[in-house]
C-alpha positions as CSV (number, residue, x, y, z in Angstrom):
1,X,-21.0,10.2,-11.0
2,X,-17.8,8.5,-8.9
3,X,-16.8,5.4,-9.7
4,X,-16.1,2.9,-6.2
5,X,-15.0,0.0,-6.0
6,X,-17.0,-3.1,-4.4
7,X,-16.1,-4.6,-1.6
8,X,-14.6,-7.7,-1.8
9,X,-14.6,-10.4,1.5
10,X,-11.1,-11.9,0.4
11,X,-9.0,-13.8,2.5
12,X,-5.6,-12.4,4.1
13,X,-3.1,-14.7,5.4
14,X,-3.0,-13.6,9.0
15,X,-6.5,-14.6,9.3
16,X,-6.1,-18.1,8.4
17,X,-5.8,-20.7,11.7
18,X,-3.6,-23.2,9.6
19,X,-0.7,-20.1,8.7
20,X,1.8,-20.7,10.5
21,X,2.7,-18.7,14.0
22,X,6.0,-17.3,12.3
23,X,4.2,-15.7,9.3
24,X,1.4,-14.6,11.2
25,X,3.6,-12.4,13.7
26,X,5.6,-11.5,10.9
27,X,2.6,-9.4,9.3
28,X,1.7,-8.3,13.0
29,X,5.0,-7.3,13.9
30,X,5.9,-5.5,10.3
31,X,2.8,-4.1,10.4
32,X,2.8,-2.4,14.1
33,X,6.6,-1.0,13.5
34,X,5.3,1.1,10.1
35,X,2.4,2.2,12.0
36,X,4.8,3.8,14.7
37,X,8.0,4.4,12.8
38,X,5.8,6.1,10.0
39,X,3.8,7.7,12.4
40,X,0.4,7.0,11.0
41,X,-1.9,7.4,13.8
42,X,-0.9,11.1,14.5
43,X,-3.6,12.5,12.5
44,X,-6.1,10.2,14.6
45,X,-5.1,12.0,18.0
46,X,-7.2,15.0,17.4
47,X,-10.3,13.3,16.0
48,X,-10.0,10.7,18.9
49,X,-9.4,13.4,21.8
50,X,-12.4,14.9,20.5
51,X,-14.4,11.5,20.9
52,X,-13.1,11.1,24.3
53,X,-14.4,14.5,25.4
54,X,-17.5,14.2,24.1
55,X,-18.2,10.3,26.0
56,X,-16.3,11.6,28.8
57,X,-14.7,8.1,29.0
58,X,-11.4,8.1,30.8
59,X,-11.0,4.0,29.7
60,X,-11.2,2.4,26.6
61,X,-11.6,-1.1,25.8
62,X,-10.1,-1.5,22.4
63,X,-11.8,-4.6,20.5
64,X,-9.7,-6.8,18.2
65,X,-6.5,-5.8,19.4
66,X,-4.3,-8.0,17.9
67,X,-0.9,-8.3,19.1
68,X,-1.8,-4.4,21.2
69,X,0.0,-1.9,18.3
70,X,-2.6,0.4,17.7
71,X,-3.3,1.3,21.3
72,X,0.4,1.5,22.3
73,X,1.1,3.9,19.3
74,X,-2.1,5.9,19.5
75,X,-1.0,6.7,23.2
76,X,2.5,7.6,22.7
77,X,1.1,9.8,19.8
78,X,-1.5,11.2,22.5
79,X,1.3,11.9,25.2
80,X,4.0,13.3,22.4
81,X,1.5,15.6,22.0
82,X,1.3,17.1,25.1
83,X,-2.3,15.2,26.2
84,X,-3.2,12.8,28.5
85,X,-3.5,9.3,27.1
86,X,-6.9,7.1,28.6
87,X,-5.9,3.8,29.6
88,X,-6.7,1.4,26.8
89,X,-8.1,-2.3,27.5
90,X,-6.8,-4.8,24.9
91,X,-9.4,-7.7,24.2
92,X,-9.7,-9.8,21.8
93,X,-11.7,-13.1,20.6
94,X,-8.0,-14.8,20.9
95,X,-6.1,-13.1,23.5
96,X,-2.2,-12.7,23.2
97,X,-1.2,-12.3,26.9
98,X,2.2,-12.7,26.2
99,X,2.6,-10.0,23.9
100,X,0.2,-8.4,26.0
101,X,1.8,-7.9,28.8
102,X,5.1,-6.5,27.4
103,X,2.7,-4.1,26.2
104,X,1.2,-3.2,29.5
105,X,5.3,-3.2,31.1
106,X,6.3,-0.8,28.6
107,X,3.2,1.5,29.3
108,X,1.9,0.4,32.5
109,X,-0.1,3.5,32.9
110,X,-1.8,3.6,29.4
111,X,-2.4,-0.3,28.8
112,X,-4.1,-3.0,30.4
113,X,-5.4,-6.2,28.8
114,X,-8.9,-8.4,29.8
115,X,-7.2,-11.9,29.9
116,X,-10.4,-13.7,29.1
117,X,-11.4,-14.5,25.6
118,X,-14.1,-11.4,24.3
119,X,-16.1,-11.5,21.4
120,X,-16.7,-8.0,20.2
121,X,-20.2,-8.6,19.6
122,X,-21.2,-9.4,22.6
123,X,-18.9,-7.3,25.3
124,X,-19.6,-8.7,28.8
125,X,-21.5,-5.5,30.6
126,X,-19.2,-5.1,33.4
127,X,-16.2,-5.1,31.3
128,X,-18.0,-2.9,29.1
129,X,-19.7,-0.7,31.0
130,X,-18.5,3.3,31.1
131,X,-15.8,2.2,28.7
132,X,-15.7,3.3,25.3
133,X,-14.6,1.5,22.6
134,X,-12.0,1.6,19.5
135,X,-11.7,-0.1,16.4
136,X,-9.0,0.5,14.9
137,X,-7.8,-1.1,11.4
138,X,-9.8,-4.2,12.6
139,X,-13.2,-3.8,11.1
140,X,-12.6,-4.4,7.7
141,X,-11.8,-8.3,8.3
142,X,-15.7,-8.5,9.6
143,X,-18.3,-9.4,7.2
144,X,-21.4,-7.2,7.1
145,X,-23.3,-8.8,9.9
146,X,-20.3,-9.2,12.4
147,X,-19.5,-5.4,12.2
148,X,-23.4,-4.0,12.1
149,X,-23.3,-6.8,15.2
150,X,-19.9,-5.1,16.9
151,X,-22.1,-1.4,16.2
152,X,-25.0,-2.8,18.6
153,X,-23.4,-4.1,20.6
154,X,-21.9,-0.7,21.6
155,X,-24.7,1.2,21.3
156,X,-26.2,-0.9,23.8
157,X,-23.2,-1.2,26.3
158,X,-20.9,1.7,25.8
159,X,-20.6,6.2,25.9
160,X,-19.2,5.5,22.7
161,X,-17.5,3.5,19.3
162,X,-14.9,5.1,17.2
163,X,-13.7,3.0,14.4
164,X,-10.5,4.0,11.9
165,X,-8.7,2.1,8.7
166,X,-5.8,3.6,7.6
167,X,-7.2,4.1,4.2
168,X,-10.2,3.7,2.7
169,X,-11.2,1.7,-0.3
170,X,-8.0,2.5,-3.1
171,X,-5.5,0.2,-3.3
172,X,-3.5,2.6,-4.7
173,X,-3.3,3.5,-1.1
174,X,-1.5,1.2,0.2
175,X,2.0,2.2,-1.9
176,X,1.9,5.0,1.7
177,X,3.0,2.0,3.7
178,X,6.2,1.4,1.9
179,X,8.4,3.9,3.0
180,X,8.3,2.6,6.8
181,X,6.7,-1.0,5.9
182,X,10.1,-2.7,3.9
183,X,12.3,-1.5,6.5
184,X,10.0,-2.5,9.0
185,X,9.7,-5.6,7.5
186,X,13.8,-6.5,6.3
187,X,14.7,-5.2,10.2
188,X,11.6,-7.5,11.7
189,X,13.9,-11.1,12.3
190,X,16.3,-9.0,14.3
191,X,14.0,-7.4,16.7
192,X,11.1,-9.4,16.9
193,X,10.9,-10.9,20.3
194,X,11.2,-14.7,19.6
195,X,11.4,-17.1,17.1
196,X,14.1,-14.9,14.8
197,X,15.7,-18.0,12.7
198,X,12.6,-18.7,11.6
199,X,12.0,-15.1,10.4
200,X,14.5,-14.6,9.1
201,X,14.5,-17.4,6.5
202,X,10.8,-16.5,5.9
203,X,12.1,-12.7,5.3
204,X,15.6,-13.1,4.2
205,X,15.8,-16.5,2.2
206,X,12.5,-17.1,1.0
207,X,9.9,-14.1,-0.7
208,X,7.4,-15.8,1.9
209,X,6.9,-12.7,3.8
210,X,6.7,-10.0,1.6
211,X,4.5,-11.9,-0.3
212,X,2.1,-12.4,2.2
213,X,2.2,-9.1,3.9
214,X,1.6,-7.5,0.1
215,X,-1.2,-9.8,-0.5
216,X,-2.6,-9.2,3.1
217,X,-2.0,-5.3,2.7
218,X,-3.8,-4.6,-0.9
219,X,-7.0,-7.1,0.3
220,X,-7.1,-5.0,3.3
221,X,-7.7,-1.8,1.4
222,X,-10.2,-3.9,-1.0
223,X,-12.1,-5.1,2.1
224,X,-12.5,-1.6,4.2
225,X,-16.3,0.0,4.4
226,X,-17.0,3.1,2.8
227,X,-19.0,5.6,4.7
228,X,-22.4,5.0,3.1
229,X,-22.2,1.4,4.3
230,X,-21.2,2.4,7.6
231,X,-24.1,5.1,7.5
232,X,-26.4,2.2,6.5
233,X,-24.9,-0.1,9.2
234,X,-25.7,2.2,12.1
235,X,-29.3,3.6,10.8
236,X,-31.5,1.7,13.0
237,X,-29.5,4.3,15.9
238,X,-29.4,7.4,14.5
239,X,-31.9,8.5,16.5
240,X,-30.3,7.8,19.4
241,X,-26.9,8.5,18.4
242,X,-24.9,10.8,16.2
243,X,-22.6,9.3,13.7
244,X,-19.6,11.5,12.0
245,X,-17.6,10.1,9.1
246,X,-13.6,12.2,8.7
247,X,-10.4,11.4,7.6
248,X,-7.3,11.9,8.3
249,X,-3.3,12.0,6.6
250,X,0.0,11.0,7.0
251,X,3.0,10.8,4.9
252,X,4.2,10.9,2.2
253,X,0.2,11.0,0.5
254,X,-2.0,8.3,2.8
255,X,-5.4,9.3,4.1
256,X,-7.4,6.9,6.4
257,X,-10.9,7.8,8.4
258,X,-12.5,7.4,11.3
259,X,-16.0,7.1,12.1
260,X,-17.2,7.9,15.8
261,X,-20.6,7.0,17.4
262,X,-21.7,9.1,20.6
263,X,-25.4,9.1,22.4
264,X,-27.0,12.2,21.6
């Protein structure tokens, strides 16, 4: 019999209104860089191509974007590899137009934002509708009923969900991040976008931010939902949809998973 570990609904900084705006972006901007300078989301462009086909969506709304990394690297990983990137909506409950749109003038063919505030469990249909939808490394910071909530709402308004951590539930795991995360993180004051003195004495001067970004890392990979719970989350619409569970690597060992919902 396997042993797992229980998930645990622990805080991470970047969550927490009262952090400041420095730190936050810090872990956001770190945290995007090792994504694209470690190339973590290659593995995910087969899996997600697959997804697309298979919705026939040509537009996805990504929920929880964030500051927009996951979309921007997905489709240059999509596009390196000789495919045709689908243009990704950004939306998120706390929208980050600024950062936003730098991400839509770097790739004004592959991103576009919703300006408007969107909960994720409650997509408006028009913004919804025909679009599919893309989770990725957001889900774990939603307790049970906000993600089985963010599953029916796509069922009801969407071709399609496909949801991906870049690890699942070992912290162990997270030691994969290194190798592009502490450069990404000592190099982050001089080209983040704004507010570099700041950073830099958070990064430099102070163990502030790799403190936090640690902390915020290993409760990630404590927080992420195995596939029986995503199984369980989605049962009431198995019948009506087909659910596959995969993973997926990336150097030096990491492993993360997707888990894509399509209507029969």
């Amino acid at each position: 019999m396997s042993f797992r570990l229980p998930r645990l609904q622990l805080f991470e900084f970047n969550d927490l209104p009262w952090v400041p705006a420095a730190v936050r972006d810090t872990v956001v901007e770190s945290l995007t860089r090792t994504l694209a300078w470690g190339r973590m989301l290659d593995g995910l462009v087969a899996p997600f191509q697959a997804f697309l086909r298979d919705t026939g969506a040509r537009e996805v709304l990504e929920i929880g974007s964030g500051a927009g990394g996951p979309a921007s690297i997905l489709s240059r990983a999509i596009v390196r590899g000789g495919g045709v990137s689908p243009r990704f909506i950004l939306t998120d409950l706390h929208p980050r137009i600024e950062v936003w749109e730098r991400a839509r003038r770097a790739q004004p063919e592959c991103i576009d934002f919703e300006a408007s505030s969107v909960d994720a469990t409650h997509v408006p249909a028009e913004l919804g509708r025909g679009r599919a939808r893309s989770v990725v490394n957001v889900l774990h910071h939603f307790p049970r009923e906000l993600a089985t909530a963010v599953f029916e709402d796509a069922v009801r308004g969407s071709p399609g969900i496909f949801v991906a951590e870049g690890f699942e539930r070992n912290p162990l795991m997270f030691a994969n991040f290194a190798v592009a995360g502490l450069p990404a993180l000592a190099l982050n004051p001089i080209l983040s976008p704004k507010d570099r003195l700041a950073k830099a004495a958070l990064t430099w001067l102070s163990p502030v931010a790799l403190g936090v970004s640690m902390w915020d890392g290993l409760v990630s990979t404590l927080r992420v939902w195995s596939e029986e719970e995503l199984r369980d989350m989605v049962a009431p619409f198995g019948g009506h949809w087909r659910w596959d569970y995969g993973t997926y690597d990336y150097l030096p060992y990491g492993r993360g998973y997707f888990f894509r919902g399509v209507p029969r």
